[in-house]
C-alpha positions in Angstrom: 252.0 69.3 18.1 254.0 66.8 15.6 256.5 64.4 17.8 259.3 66.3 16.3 258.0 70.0 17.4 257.8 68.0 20.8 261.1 66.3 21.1 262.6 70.4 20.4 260.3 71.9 23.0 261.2 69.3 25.9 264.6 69.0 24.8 264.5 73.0 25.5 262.6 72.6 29.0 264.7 69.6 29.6 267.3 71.2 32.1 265.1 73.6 33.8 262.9 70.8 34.6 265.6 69.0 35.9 266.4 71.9 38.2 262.7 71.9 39.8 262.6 68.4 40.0 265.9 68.0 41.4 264.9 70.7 44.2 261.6 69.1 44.8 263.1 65.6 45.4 266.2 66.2 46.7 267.8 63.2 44.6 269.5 63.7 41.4 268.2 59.9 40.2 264.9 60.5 41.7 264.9 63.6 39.9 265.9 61.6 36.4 263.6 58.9 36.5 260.7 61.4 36.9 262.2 63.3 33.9 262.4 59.9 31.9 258.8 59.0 32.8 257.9 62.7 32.0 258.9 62.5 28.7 257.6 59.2 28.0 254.3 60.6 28.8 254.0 62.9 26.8 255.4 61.8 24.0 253.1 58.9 23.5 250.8 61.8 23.6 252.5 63.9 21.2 252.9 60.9 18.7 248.9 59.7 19.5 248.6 63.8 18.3 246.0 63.8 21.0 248.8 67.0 22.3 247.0 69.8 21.6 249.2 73.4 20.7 250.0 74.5 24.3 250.5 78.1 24.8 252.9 77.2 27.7 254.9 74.3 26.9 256.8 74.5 30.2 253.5 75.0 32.2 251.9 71.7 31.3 255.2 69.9 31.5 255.4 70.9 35.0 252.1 69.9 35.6 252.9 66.4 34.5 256.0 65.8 36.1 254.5 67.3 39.5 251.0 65.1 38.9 254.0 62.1 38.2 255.8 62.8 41.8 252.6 62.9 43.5 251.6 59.6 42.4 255.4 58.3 43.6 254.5 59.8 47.1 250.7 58.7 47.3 252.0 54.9 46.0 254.7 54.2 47.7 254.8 50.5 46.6 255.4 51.5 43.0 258.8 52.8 43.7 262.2 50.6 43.9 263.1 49.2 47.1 266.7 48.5 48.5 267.3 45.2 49.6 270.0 43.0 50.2 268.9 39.6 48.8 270.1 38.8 45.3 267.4 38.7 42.5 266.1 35.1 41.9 267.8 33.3 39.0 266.5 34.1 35.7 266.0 32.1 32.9 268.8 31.3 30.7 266.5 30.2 27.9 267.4 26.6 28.5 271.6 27.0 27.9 272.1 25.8 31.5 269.9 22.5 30.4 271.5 22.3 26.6 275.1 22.4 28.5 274.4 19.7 31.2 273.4 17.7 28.3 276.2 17.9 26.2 278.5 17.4 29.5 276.7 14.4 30.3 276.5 13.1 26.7 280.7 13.6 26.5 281.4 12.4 30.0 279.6 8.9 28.4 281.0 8.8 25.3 284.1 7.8 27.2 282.1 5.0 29.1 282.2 1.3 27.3 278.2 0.3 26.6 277.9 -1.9 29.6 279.5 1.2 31.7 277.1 3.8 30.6 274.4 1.3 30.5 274.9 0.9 34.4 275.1 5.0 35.0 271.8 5.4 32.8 269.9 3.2 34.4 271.1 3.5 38.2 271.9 7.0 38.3 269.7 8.8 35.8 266.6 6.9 35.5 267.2 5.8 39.4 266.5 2.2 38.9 267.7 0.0 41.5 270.7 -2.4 41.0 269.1 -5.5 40.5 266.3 -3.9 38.1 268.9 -2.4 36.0 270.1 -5.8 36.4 267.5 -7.7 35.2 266.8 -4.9 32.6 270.7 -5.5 30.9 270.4 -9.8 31.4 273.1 -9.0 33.6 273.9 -9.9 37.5 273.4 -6.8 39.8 276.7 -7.8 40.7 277.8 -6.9 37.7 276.2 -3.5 37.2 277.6 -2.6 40.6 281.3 -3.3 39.4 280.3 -1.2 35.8 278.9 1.8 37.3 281.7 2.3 39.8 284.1 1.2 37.0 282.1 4.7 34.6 282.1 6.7 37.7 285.5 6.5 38.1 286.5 7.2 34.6 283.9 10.2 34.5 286.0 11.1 37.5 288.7 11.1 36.1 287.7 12.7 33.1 286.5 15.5 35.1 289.7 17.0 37.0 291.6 16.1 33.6 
């Protein structure tokens, strides 16, 4: 059976299937996926050409679908489950990263050098004041007075 002859002959079955399936699960989505699945099935069957002529078309689709609930009723764990905890977070192919950056980079292109210096080292790399300090040639004093001076134009820069 070419894909094409089999595409006709389940489009034909397609809503009397639906019917049986629909009475033997008693859910009309239930009843779709297993048509879905159904067809998947067989199609990789009918495009493999390892689908031999049928004499009953309907017969063997039947069988499939039926041999296709079983398996949803014998595995239970293969099915969906309701729950009412969110998904976890996907990835966002590293946008979320890419944005923080650019935020950060623009929220310290309105810092002087000595400014986003301090920030760089204190709050990013999480060097204490008097290494970032000693690391500038500057007084931790000093690097106190420039990082609160950059947070609060970053701030500011923020609700603005």
């Amino acid at each position: 059976m070419s894909p094409g002859d089999f595409d006709a002959s389940f489009t034909a079955d397609m809503p009397r299937l639906r019917r049986r399936l629909l009475a033997l699960t008693g859910n009309p989505h239930d009843a779709d996926d297993l048509l879905q699945e159904t067809y998947l099935r067989l199609s990789r069957r009918a495009r493999a050409r390892s689908l031999t002529q049928q004499t009953h078309p309907y017969a063997y689709t039947c069988t499939v679908a039926l041999n296709l609930l079983r398996d949803s009723w014998l595995h239970p764990s293969r099915r969906e489950r309701a729950t009412d905890r969110l998904p976890e977070a996907g990835w966002d192919g590293g946008l979320g990263s890419y944005e923080a950056s650019a935020t950060a980079l623009a929220l310290l292109s309105v810092l002087s050098p000595k400014e986003a210096a301090a920030v760089i080292l204190v709050d990013l790399e999480g060097l204490t004041h008097d290494t970032a300090g000693e690391r500038l040639g500057a007084h931790r004093g000093t690097v106190q007075r420039n990082r609160m001076r950059a947070l609060a134009k970053m701030r500011a820069a923020l609700a603005g």
